[in-house]
N, C-alpha and C positions, 0 to 999 in steps of 0.2 A: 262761083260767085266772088265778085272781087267786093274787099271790104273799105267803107272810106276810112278807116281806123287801123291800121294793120299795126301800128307797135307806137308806142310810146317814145321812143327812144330817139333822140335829136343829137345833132353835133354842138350844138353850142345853145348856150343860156338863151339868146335869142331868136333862135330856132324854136327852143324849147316855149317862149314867151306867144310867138307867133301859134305854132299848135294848141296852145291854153285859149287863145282868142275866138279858135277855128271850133274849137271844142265850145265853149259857150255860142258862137253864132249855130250851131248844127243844132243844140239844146233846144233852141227860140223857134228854131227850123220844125222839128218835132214836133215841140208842145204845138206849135201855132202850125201845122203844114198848108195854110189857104193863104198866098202869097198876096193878095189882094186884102186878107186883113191885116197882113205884118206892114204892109203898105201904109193903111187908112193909122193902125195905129204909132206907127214911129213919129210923126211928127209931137205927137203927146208927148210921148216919152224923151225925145230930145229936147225937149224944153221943161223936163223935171228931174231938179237937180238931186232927187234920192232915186230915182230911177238910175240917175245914171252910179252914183253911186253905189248903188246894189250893183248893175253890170261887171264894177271895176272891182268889187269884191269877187262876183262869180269867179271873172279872169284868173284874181288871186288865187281862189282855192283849185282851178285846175292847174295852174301856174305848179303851184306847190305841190297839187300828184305829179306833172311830168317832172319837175327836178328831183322829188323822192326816185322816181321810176330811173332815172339818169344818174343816181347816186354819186346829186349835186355837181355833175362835171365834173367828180373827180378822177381821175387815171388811178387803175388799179392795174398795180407791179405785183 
């Protein structure tokens, strides 16, 4: 079985940024798996500005597991 999540681990901070994004969109995917009501309701939610605001936080806190997981891009000698 292939996983859509195999590792954490990105080459660079915006790599790492884009997989935070993918991780919160797969979450919405999940909770809500009936394509037809993520449909009916995203026009709501894009025209409410704490809706979106909650999003860009979720982003942030996966943001911040994959650069912990990346330990922050730094090169270790």
């Amino acid at each position: 079985m292939t996983t859509w999540l195999p590792t954490l681990k990105t080459a660079t901070p915006e790599e790492g940024y884009e997989l935070a994004v993918k991780l919160a969109r797969v979450a919405v995917k999940m909770t809500q798996p009936d394509a037809a009501v993520r449909d009916r309701l995203r026009p709501v939610y894009a025209e409410d500005a704490d809706a979106l605001i909650a999003s860009s936080q979720i982003v942030a806190t996966h943001f911040a597991t994959v650069a912990a997981a990346n330990d922050y891009w730094k090169e270790t000698s």
